[in-house]
DRENDO-1510 file (C-alpha; in Angstrom, 1 decimal, always signed):
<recs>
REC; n; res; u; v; w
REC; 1; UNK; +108.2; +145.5; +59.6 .
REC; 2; UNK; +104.3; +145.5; +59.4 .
REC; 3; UNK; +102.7; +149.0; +59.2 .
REC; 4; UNK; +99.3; +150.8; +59.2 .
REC; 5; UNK; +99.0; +153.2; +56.0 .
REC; 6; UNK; +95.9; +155.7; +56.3 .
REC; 7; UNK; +94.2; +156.8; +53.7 .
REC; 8; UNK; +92.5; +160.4; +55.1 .
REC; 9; UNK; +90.2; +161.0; +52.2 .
REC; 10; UNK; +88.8; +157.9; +53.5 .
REC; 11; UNK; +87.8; +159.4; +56.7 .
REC; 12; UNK; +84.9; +161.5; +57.2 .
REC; 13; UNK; +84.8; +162.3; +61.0 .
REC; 14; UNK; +88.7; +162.6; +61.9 .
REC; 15; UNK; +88.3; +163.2; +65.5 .
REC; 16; UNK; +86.1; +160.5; +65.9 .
REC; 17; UNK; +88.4; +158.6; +64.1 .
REC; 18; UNK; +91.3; +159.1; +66.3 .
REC; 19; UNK; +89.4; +157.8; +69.6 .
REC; 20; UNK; +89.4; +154.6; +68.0 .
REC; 21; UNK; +93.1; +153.9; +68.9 .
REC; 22; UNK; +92.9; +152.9; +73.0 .
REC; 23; UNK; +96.7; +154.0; +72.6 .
REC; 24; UNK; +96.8; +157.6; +71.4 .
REC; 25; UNK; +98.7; +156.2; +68.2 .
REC; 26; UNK; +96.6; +158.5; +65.6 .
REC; 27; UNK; +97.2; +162.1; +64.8 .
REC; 28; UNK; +96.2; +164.7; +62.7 .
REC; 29; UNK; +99.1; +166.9; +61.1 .
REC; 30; UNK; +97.9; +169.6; +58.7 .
REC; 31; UNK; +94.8; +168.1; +58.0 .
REC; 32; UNK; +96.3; +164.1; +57.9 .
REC; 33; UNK; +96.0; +161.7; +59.8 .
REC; 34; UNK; +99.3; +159.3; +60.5 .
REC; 35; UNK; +100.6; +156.4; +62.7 .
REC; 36; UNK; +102.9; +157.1; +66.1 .
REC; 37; UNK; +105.4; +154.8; +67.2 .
REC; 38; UNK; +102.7; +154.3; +69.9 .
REC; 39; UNK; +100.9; +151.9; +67.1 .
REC; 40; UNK; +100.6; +148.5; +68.8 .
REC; 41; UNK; +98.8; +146.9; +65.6 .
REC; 42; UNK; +95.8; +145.9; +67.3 .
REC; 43; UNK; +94.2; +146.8; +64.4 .
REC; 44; UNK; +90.6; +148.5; +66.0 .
REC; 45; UNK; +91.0; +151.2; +63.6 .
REC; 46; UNK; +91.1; +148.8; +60.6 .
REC; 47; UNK; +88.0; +146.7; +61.8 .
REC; 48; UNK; +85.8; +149.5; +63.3 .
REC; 49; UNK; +86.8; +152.7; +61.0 .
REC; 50; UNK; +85.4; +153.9; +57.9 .
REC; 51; UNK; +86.4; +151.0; +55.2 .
REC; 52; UNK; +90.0; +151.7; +53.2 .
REC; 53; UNK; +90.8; +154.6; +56.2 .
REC; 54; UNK; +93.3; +152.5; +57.6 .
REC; 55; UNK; +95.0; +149.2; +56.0 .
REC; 56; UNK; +96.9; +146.8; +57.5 .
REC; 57; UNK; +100.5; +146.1; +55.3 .
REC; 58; UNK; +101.9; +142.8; +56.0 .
REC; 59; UNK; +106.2; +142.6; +56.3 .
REC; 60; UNK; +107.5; +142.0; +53.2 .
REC; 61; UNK; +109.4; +139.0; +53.3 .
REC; 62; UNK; +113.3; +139.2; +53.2 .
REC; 63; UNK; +115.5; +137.9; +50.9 .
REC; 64; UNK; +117.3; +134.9; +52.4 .
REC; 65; UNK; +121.1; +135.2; +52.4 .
REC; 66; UNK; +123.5; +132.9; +51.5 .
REC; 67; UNK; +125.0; +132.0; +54.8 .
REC; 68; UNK; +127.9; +129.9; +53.1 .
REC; 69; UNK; +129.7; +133.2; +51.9 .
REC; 70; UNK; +130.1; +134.5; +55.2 .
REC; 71; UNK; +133.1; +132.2; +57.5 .
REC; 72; UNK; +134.8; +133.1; +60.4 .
REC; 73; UNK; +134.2; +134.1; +64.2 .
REC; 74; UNK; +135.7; +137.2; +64.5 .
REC; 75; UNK; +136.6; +138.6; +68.0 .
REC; 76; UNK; +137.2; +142.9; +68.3 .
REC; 77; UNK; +140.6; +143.1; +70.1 .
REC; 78; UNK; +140.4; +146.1; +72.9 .
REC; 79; UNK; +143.1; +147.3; +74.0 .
REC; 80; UNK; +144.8; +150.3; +75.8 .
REC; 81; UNK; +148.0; +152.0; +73.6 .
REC; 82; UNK; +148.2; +148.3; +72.4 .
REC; 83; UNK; +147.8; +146.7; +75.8 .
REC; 84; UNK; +145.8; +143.9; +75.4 .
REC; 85; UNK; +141.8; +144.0; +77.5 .
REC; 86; UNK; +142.1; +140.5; +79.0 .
REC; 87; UNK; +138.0; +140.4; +77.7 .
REC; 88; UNK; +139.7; +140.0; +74.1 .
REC; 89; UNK; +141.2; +136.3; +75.1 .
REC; 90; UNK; +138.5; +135.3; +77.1 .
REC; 91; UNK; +136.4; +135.8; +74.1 .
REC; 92; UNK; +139.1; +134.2; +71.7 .
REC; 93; UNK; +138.4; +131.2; +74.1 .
REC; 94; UNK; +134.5; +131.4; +73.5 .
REC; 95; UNK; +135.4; +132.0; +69.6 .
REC; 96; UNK; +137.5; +128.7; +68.9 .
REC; 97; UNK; +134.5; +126.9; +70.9 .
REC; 98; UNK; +132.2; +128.4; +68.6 .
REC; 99; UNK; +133.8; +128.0; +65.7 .
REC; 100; UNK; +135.0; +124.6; +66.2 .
REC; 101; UNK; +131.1; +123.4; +66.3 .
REC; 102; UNK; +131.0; +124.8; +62.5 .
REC; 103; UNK; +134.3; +123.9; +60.9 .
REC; 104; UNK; +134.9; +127.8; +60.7 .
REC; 105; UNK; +138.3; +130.1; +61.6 .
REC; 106; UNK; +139.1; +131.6; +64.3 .
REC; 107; UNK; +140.3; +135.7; +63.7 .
REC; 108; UNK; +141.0; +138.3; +65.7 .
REC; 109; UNK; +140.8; +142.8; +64.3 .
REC; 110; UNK; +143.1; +144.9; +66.0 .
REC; 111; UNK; +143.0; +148.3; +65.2 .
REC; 112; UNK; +145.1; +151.0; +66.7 .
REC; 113; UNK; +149.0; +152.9; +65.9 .
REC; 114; UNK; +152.2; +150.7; +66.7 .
REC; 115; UNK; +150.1; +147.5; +67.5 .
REC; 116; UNK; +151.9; +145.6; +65.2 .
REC; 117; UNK; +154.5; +144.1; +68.0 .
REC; 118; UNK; +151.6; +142.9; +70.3 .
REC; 119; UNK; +149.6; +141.0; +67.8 .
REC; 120; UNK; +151.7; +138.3; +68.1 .
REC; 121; UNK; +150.4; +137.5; +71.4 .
REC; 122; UNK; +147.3; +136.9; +69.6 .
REC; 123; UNK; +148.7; +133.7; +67.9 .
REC; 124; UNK; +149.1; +132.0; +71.4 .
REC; 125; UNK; +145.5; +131.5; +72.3 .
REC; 126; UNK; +144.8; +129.4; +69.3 .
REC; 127; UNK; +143.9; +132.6; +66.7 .
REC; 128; UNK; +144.1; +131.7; +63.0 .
REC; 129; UNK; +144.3; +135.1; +61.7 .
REC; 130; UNK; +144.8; +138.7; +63.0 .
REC; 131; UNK; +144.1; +141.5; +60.7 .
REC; 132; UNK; +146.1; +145.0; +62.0 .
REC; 133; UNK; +145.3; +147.9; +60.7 .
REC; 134; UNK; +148.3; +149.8; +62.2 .
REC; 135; UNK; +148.4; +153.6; +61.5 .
REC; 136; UNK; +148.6; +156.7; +63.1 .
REC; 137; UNK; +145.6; +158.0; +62.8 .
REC; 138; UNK; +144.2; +155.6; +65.0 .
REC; 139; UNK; +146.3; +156.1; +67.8 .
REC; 140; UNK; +143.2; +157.4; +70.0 .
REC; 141; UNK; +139.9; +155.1; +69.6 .
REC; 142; UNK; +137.6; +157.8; +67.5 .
REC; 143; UNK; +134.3; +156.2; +67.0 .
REC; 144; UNK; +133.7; +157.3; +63.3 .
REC; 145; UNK; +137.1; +155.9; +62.5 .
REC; 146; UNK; +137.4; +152.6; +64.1 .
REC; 147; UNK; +133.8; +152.6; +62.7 .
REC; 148; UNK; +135.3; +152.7; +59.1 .
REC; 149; UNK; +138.0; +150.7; +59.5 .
REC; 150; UNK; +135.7; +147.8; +60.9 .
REC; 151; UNK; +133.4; +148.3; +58.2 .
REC; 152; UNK; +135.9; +148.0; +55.4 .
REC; 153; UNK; +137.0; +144.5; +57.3 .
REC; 154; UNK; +133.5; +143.5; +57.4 .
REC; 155; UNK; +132.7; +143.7; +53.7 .
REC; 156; UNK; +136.1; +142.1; +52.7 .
REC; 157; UNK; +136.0; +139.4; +54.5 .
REC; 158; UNK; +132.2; +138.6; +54.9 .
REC; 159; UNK; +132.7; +137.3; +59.0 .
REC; 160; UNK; +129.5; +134.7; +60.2 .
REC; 161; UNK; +130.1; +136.2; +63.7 .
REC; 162; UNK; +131.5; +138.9; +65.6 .
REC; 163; UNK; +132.3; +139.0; +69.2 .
REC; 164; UNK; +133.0; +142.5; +71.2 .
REC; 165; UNK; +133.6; +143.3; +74.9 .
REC; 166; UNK; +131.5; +145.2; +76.6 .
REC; 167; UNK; +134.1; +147.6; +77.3 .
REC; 168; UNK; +133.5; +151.5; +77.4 .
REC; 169; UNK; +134.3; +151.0; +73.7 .
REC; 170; UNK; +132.9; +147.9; +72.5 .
REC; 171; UNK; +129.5; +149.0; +73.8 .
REC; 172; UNK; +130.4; +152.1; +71.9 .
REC; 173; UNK; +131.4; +150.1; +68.7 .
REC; 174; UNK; +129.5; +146.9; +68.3 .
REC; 175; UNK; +126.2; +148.8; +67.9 .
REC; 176; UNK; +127.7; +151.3; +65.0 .
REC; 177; UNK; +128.9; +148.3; +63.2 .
REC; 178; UNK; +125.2; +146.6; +63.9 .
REC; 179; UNK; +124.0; +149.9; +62.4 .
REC; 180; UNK; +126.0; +150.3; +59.5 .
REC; 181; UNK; +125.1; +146.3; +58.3 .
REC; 182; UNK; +121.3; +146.6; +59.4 .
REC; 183; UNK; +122.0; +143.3; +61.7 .
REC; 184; UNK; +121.2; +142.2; +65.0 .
REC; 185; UNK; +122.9; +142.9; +68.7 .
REC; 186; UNK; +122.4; +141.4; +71.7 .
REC; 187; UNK; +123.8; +143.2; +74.7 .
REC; 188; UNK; +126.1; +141.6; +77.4 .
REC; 189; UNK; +125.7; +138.1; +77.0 .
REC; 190; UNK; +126.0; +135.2; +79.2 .
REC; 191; UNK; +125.8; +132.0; +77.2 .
REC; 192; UNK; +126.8; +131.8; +73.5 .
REC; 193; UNK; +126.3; +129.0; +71.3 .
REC; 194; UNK; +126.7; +127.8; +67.9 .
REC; 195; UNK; +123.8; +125.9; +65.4 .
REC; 196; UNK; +125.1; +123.8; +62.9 .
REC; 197; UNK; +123.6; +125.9; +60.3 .
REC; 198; UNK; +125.8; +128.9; +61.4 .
REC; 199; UNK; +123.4; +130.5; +64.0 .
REC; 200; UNK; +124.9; +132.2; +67.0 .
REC; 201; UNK; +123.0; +131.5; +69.6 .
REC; 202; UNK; +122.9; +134.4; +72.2 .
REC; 203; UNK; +121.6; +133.8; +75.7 .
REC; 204; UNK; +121.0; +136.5; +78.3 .
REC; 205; UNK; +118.9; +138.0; +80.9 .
REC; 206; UNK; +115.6; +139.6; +80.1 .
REC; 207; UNK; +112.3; +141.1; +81.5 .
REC; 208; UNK; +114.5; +142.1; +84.7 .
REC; 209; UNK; +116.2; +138.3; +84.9 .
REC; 210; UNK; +112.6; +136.8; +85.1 .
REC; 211; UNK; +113.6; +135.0; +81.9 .
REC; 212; UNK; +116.3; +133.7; +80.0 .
REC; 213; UNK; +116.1; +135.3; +76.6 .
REC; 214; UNK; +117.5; +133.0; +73.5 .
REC; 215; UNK; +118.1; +135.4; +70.4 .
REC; 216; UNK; +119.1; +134.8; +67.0 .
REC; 217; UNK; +119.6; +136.1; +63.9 .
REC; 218; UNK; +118.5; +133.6; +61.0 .
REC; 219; UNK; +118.4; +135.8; +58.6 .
REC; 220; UNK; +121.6; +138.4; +58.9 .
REC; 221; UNK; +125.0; +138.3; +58.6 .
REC; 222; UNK; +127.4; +139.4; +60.3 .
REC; 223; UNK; +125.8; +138.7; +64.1 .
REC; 224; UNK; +126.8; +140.7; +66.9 .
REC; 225; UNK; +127.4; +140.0; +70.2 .
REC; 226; UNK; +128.8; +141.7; +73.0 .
REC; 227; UNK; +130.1; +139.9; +76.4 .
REC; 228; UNK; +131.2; +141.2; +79.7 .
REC; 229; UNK; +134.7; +141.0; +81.1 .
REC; 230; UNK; +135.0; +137.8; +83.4 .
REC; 231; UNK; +131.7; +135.8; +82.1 .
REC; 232; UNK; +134.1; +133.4; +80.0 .
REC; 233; UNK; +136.8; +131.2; +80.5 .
REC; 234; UNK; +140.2; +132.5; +78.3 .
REC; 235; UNK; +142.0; +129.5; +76.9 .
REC; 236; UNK; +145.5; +128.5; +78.1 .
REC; 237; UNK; +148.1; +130.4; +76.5 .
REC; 238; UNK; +150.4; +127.8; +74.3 .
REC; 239; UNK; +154.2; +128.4; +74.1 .
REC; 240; UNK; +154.1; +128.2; +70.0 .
REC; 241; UNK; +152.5; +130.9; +68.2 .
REC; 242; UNK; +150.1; +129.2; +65.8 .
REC; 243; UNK; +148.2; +131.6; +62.9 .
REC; 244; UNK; +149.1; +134.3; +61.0 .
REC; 245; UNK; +149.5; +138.1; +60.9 .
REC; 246; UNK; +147.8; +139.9; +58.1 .
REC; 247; UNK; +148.9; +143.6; +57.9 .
REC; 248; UNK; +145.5; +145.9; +56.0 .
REC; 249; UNK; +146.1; +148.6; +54.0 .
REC; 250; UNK; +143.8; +151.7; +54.8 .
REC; 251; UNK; +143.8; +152.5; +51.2 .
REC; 252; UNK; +139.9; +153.1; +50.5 .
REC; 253; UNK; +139.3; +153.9; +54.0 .
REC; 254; UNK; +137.5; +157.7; +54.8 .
REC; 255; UNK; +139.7; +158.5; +57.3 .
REC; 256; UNK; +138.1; +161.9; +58.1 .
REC; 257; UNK; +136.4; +163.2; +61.4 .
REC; 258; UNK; +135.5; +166.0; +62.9 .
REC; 259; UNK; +136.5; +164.8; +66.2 .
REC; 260; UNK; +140.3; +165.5; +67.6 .
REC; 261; UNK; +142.0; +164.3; +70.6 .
REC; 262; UNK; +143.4; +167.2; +72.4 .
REC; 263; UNK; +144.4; +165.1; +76.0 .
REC; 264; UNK; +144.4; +161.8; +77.1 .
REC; 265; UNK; +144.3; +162.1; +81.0 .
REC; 266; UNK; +145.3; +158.9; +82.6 .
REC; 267; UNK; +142.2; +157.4; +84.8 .
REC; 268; UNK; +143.6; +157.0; +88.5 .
REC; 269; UNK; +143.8; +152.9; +89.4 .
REC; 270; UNK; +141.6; +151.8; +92.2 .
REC; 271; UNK; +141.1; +148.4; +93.4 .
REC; 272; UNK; +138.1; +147.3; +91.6 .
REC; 273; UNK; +135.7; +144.3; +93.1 .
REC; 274; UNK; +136.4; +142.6; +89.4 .
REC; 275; UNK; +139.8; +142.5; +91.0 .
REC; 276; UNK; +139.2; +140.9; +94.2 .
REC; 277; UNK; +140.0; +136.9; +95.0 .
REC; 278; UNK; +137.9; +137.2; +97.9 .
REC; 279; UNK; +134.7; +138.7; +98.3 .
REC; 280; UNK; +131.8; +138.8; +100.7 .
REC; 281; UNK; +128.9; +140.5; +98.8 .
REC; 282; UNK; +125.5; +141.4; +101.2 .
REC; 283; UNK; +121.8; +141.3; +99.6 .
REC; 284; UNK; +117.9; +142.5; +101.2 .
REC; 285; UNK; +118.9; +140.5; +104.3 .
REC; 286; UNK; +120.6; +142.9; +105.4 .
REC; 287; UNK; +118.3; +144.9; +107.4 .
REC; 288; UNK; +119.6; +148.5; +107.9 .
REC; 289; UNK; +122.1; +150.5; +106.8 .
REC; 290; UNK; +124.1; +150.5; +110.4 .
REC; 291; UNK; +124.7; +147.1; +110.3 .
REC; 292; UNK; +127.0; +147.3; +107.2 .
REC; 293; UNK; +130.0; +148.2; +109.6 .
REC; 294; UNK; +129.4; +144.5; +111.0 .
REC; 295; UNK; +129.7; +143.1; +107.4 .
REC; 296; UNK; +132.9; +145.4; +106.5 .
REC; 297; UNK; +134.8; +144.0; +109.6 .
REC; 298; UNK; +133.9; +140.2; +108.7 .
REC; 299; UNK; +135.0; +141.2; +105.2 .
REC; 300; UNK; +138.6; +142.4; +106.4 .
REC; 301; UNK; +139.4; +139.9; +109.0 .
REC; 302; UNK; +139.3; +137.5; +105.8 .
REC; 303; UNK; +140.9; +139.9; +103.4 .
REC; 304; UNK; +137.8; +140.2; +101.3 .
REC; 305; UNK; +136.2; +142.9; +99.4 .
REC; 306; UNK; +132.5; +144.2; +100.2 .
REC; 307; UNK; +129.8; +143.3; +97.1 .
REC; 308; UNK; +126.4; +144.2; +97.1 .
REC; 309; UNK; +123.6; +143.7; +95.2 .
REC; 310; UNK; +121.0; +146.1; +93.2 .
REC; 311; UNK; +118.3; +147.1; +96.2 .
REC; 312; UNK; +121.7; +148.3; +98.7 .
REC; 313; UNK; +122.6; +150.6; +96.0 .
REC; 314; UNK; +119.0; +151.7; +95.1 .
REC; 315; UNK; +118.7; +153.0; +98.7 .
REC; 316; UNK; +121.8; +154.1; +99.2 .
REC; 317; UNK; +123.0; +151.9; +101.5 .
REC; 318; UNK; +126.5; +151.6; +99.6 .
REC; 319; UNK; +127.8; +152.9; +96.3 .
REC; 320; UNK; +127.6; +151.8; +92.8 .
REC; 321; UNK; +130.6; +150.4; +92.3 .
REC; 322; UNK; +130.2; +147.7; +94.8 .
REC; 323; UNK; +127.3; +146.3; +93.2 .
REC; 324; UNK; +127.2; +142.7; +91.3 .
REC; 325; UNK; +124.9; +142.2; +88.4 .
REC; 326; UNK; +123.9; +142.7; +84.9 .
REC; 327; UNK; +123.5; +146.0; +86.2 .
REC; 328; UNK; +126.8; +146.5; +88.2 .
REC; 329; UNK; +129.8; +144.6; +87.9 .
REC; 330; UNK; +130.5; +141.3; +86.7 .
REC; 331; UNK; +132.8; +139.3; +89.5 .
REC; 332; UNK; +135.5; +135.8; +89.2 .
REC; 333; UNK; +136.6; +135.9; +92.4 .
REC; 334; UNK; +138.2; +132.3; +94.0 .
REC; 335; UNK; +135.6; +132.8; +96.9 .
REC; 336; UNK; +132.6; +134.7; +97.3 .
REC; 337; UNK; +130.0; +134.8; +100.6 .
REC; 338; UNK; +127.0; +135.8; +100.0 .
REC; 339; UNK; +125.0; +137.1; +102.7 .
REC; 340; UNK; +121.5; +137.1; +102.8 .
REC; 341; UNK; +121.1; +137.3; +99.1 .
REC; 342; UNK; +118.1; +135.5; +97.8 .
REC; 343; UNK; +120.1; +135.0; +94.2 .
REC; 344; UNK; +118.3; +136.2; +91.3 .
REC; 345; UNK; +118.9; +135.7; +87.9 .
REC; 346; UNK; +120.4; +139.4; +87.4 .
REC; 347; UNK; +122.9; +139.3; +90.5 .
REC; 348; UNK; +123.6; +135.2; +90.1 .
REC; 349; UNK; +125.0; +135.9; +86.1 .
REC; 350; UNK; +127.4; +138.6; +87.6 .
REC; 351; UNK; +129.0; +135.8; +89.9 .
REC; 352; UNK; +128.2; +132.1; +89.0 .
REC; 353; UNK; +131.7; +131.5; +87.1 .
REC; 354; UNK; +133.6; +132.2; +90.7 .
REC; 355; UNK; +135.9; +129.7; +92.4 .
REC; 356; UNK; +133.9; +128.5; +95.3 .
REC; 357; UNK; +130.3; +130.2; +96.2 .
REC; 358; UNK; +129.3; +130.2; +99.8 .
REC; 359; UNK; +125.7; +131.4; +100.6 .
REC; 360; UNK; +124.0; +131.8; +103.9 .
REC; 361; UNK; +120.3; +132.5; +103.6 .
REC; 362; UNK; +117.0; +131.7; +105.9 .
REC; 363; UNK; +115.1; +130.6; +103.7 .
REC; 364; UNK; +115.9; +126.8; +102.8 .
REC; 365; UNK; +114.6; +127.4; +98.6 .
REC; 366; UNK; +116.5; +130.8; +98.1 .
REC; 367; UNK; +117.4; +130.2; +93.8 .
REC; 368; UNK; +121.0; +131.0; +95.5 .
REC; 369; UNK; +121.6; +127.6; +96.7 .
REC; 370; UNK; +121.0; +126.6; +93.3 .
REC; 371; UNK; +124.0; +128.3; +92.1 .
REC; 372; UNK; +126.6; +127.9; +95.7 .
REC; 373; UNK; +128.9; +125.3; +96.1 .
REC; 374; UNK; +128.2; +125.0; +99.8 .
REC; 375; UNK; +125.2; +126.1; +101.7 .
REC; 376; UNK; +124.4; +127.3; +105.2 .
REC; 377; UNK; +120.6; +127.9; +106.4 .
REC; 378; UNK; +120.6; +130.7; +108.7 .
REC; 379; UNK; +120.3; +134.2; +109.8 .
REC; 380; UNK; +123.1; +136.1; +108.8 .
REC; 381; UNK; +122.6; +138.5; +112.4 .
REC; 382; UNK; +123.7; +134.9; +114.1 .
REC; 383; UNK; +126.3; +133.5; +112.2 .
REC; 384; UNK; +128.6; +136.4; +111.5 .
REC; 385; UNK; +129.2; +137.8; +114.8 .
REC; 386; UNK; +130.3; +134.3; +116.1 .
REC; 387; UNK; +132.5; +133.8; +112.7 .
REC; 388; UNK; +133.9; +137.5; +113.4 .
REC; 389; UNK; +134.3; +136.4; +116.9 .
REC; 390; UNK; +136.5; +132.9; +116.6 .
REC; 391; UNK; +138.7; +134.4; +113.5 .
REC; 392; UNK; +139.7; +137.1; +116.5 .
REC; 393; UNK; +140.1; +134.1; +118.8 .
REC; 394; UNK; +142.3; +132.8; +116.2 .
REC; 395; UNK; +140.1; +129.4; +115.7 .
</recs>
């Protein structure tokens, strides 16, 4: 990156010198003057201080990397005591898709202790490879050691691209590994695409869903990416089990931590909205928090769950786990109703693979009509009482 180096013998007034940053970026530390991470390289101080005080270094350019020695789109498999995370084949679907577009194989890393048997199921959603590292040491996911292991893949087998779901875990893994290779991340993904050249091309909200960011990596290998459960498709399972198992040794492998697992306490199931076939999710037109009983009963005379989006949550209207988003939960439900929600980017990327997507709104150009499959101008204090009212009638 491009820095600032100060030269203090240089500088004859220090404390007028430091007023030339407008950000509070210089300081003096035992008689020195150095750079903050408040630096915005505007440069004042180099054009209008003392000359040689402060000196602008340019990046020094990277060495390009051969991007023919790294093949493959890998996908992290999460799972629970070998129990599959149905993120893991929606992302194998993404990865042949991918990898197709650059004549590349499709593999899959499953880490864990007696995951040998459920590999196999792997194979059936078009996987060429699936490296296991099976032992017992890595019966309980332990950061540093599923760090390791991952590692040790990485530099054998040189992968072009890495996808992770972003699980509890992956979020907890993908940016280690990131770490550990000096490469980039993007976070929670809703597009992914692949260049001819090898690029992954990583699509996703930014600047609070004002924009649609596109990132790459041009210039590092492997490239991360990590993509919530329900954004993609999963491909169909096929009755023949095509690919191969590869069992990894550990040999090599620091398999030492300072962490141990003392009790695993199983989580108690609720019914989740990523669950639900049928929801009916409320936005800002909803104008006070009494009403919501009005919403709730619509909602279970169709067997629906209640959704929300940010702003309900933010005034506490309803909890957090009812909220849709890149900031709450990521929803494929058959049938959605969306009520009074004016559909931005943020709440739309949590929903726009459902079914069918019915939105009522006032205002004829809400962006959610965009993204619904049917449409319905009108105030949502109108139209569901009388929908509430004929489903009781039985019409």
């Amino acid at each position: 990156m491009p820095k600032l180096v100060i030269d203090t013998s240089k500088i004859t007034d220090i404390p007028a010198f430091l007023k030339l940053c407008p950000f509070g970026a210089l300081y003096e530390k035992d008689g020195k003057v150095d750079v903050s991470a408040a630096c915005k390289m505007c440069r004042i101080c180099v054009k209008k201080g003392p000359a040689g005080a402060a000196t602008f270094v340019e990046d020094e350019k990277k060495p390009e990397i051969n991007k023919a020695e790294w093949n493959g789109v890998v996908v992290y498999v999460d799972h629970e005591d070998g129990k599959i995370h149905p993120v893991t084949l929606e992302l194998l679907g993404k990865a042949k898709e991918l990898a197709a577009k650059i004549n590349h194989k499709v593999c899959a890393v499953f880490i864990g202790s007696e995951i040998t048997d459920n590999a196999e199921e792997l194979l059936h959603y078009g996987c060429d490879e699936v490296y296991v590292y099976d032992n017992p040491a890595l019966k309980h996911y332990i950061p540093e050691l599923y760090t390791a292991v991952f590692e040790n893949y990485i530099k054998t087998n040189k992968p072009c691209a890495i996808l992770v779901g972003a699980t509890t875990t992956g979020r907890e893994l993908a940016p280690r590994i990131a770490a550990r290779f000096k490469t980039g991340l993007t976070a929670d993904c809703t597009i992914l695409d692949m260049a001819e050249n090898t690029d992954l091309i990583q699509i996703r909200p930014a600047f609070g869903g004002n924009i649609m960011a596109q990132i790459v990596c041009p210039n590092n290998r492997p490239q991360l990416a990590t993509v919530r459960y329900k954004v993609m498709s999963a491909s169909e399972r096929t009755d023949a089990a095509t690919g191969k198992i590869i069992n990894c040794s550990l040999d090599g492998i620091d398999l030492n931590t300072t962490t141990k697992v003392l009790e695993v306490v199983p989580k108690q199931k609720v019914t989740t909205i990523e669950s639900a076939d049928v929801i009916v999710a409320v936005g800002r037109g909803l104008k006070a928090k009494e009403d919501i009983p009005m919403i709730k009963e619509f909602a279970d005379l169709i067997g629906a769950q209640m959704a929300c989006t940010r702003p309900l949550v933010e005034a506490g209207w309803m909890d957090a786990k009812h909220q849709i988003g890149l900031s709450g939960r990521t929803v494929r439900p058959k049938l959605i109703i969306c009520l009074g929600i004016s559909g931005a980017v943020q709440f739309s990327a949590g929903m726009n693979n459902s079914d069918i997507i019915f939105a009522i709104n006032t205002d004829p150009n809400a962006p959610i009509f965009k993204t619904a499959h049917y449409d319905l101008v009108g105030d949502i204090y109108e139209i569901i009482p009388k929908l509430i009212a004929q489903i009781k009638e039985g019409k």
